[in-house]
N, C-alpha and C positions, 0 to 999 in steps of 0.2 A: 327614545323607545326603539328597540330593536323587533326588523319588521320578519316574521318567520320564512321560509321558503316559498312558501303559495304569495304570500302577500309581494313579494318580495319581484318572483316572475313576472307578476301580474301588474307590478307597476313599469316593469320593464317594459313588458309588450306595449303599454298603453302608450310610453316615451315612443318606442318605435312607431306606433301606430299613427302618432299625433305628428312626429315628424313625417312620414310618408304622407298624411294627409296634407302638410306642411308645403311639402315638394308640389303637389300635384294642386293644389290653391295658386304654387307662386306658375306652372305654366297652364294658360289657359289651352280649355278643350278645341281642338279644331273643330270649327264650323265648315262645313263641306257641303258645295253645290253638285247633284249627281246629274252630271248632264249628258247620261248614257246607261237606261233602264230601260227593262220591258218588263210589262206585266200582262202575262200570258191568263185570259181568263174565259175558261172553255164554255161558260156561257152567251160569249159571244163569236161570229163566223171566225173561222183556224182553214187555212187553207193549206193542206200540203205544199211544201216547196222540195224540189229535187229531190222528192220522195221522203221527207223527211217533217213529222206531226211531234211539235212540240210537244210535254208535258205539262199538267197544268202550272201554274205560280201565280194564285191570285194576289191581289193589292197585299192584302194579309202579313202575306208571306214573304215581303219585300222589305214591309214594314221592319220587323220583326228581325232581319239581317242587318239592316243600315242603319238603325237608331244607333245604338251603341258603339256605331262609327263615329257618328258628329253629324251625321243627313239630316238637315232641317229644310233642305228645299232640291228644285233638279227638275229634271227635264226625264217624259217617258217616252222613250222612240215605238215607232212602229216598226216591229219586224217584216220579213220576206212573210211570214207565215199571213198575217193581216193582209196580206195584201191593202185594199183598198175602205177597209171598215172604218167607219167612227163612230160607231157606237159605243166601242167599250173605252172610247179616250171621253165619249160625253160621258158616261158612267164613273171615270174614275178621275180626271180632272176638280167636278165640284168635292168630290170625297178628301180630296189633300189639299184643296185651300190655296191661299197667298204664297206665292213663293215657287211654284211648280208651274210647269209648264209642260205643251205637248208637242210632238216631232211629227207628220204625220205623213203619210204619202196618198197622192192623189193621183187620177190620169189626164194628159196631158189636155183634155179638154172639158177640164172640172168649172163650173160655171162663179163666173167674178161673186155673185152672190152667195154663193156657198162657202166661199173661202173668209168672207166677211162674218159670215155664221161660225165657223169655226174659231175665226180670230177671238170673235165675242168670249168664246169657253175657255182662252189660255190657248190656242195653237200658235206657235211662234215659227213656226221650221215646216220647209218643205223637205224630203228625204228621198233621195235617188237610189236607190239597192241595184249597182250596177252589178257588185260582186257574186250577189246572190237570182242574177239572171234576170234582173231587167233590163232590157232593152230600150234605147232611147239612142239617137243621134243622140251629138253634141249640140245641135240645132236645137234639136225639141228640148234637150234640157236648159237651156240659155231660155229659148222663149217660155218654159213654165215658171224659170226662177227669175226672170225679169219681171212676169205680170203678177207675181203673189209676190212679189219686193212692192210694185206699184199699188198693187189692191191693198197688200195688209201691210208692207211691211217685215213681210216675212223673209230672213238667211234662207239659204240651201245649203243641206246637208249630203254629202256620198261616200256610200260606204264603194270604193274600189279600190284597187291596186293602183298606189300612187305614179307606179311605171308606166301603167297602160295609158296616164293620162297627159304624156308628154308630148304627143305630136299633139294635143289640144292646149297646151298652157295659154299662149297668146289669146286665144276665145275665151278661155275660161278665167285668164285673170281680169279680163273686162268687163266680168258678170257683178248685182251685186253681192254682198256679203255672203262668203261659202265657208262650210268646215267640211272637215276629211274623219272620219272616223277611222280610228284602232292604228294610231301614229300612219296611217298612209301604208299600213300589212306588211310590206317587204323591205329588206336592206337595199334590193334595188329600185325603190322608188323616194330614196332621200334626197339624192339632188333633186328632183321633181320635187318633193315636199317642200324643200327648202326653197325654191324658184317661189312655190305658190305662200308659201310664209311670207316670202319680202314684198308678194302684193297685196298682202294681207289678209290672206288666208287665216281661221283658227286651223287648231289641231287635236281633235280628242285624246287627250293622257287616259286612253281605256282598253280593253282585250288584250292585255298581255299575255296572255293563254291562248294568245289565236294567230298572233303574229310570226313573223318568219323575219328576226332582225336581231341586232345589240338592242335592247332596248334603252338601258342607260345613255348609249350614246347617242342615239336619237332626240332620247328626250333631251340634253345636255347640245344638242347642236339646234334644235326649234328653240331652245328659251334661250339659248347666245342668239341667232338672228333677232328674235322678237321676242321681246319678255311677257306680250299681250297673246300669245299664241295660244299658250295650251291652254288645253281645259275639262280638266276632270271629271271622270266619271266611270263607275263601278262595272257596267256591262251587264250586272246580273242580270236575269240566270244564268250567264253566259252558256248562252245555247251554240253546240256544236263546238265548243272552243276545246281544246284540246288539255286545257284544267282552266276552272273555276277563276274567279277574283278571288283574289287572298287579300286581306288585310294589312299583309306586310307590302303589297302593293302602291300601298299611298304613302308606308315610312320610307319606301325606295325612289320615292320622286321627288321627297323630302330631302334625301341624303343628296339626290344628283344634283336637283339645280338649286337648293337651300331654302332656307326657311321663308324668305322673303319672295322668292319665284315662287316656291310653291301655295302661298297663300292670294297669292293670285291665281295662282293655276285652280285653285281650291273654288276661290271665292269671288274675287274680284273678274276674271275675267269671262267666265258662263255668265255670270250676272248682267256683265254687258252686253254678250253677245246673245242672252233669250232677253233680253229688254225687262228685267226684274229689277225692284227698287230695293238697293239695303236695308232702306227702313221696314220694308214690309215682308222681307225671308228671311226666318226664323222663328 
């Protein structure tokens, strides 16, 4: 039977269709842990920082970005603008479930019993925003991230210039478990990264829009030190960054350090370092 023009197309497209759907069955979707989110939500205290009042970005709106990436779990930082709230991580923690977790910042004389309260709802991370103007000796931040390692359990998280942190390395790599946020910001703070990688340090693979580096080459010199390093994560809304998280963002860390780094970077290695079970994110 000869099939006419319509029919004819029509079977064609379906062939193409069925093969495209073919390709995209034989590689699977990345699963991705985002372990670097804020979710800005003006019902709860917003504090100006350095004169500058976020927009809102409720949970919603988050949502609704990172699905469609492969996000089935991740980590939500508190910003400079939170300052010291946790309400809106009590609010939004039970709302995303198994597999998430919260980053939080507290002051230096936050009581053992309250960190235990927190631990209860998903807080796994203390967070130092030295970049964005808090102030702390190196003192004070060893003795907050020593007693919530001993109370909860809980890493330490800082967001600074990985330069400014080199007359401290020796203190700081004695501390427990730390990550660095946004590859450690500057080209000149790689040898420091790299010193605080081989104590075993992580490294947020996040803010590529805010950084001041090669990026490639950074990320391509933490996953040659340590393959447990990095660990992925979106930044969104990346507030103040000088552009957005793009999406090609994760095929470009994919291409630097391969398929197999990056799925640790993706998966395996936030997993370990927010204390989340494979079986139970996603």
């Amino acid at each position: 039977m000869r099939l006419n023009r319509r029919e004819w197309l029509g079977g064609a497209a379906a062939i193409v269709a069925g093969s495209a759907l073919d390709r995209a069955a034989a590689q699977p979707a990345r699963r991705l842990f985002d372990s670097h989110c804020h979710i800005i939500d003006h019902r709860f205290p917003i504090v100006p920082n350095q004169g500058y009042t976020p927009p809102n970005f409720p949970l919603e709106g988050y949502l609704a970005q990172v699905k469609p990436l492969g996000v089935v779990a991740g980590a939500v930082v508190s910003g400079s603008f939170q300052a010291n709230d946790q309400t809106y991580l009590m609010d939004i923690l039970p709302k995303l479930g198994t597999g998430w977790v919260g980053v939080t910042q507290i002051p230096n004389d936050y009581p053992d019993a309250e960190i235990v309260k927190l631990n209860a709802i998903g807080i796994r991370a203390v967070r130092f925003n030295v970049f964005r103007g808090r102030i702390d000796s190196v003192d004070e931040i060893a003795a907050l991230s020593k007693r919530a390692h001993a109370v909860a359990g809980w890493h330490s998280e800082i967001y600074a210039d990985a330069a400014a942190l080199k007359p401290h390395v020796d203190k700081l790599t004695k501390l427990p478990q730390f990550s660095i946020d946004h590859l450690g910001m500057t080209e000149e703070g790689l040898p420091v990264l790299l010193d605080l990688v081989a104590a075993g340090w992580k490294v947020k693979a996040t803010g590529f829009g805010r950084v001041k580096m090669d990026v490639p080459k950074v990320l391509e010199a933490v996953a040659k030190k340590s393959p447990d390093a990095l660990v992925f994560g979106t930044d969104i809304p990346s507030t103040r960054a000088q552009r957005p998280f793009l999406a090609s963002d994760i095929d470009l860390i994919e291409k630097v350090i391969g398929p197999e780094l990056a799925r640790k970077a993706f998966w395996d290695n936030p997993l370990a370092l927010y204390r989340v079970k494979a079986t139970v994110a996603g």
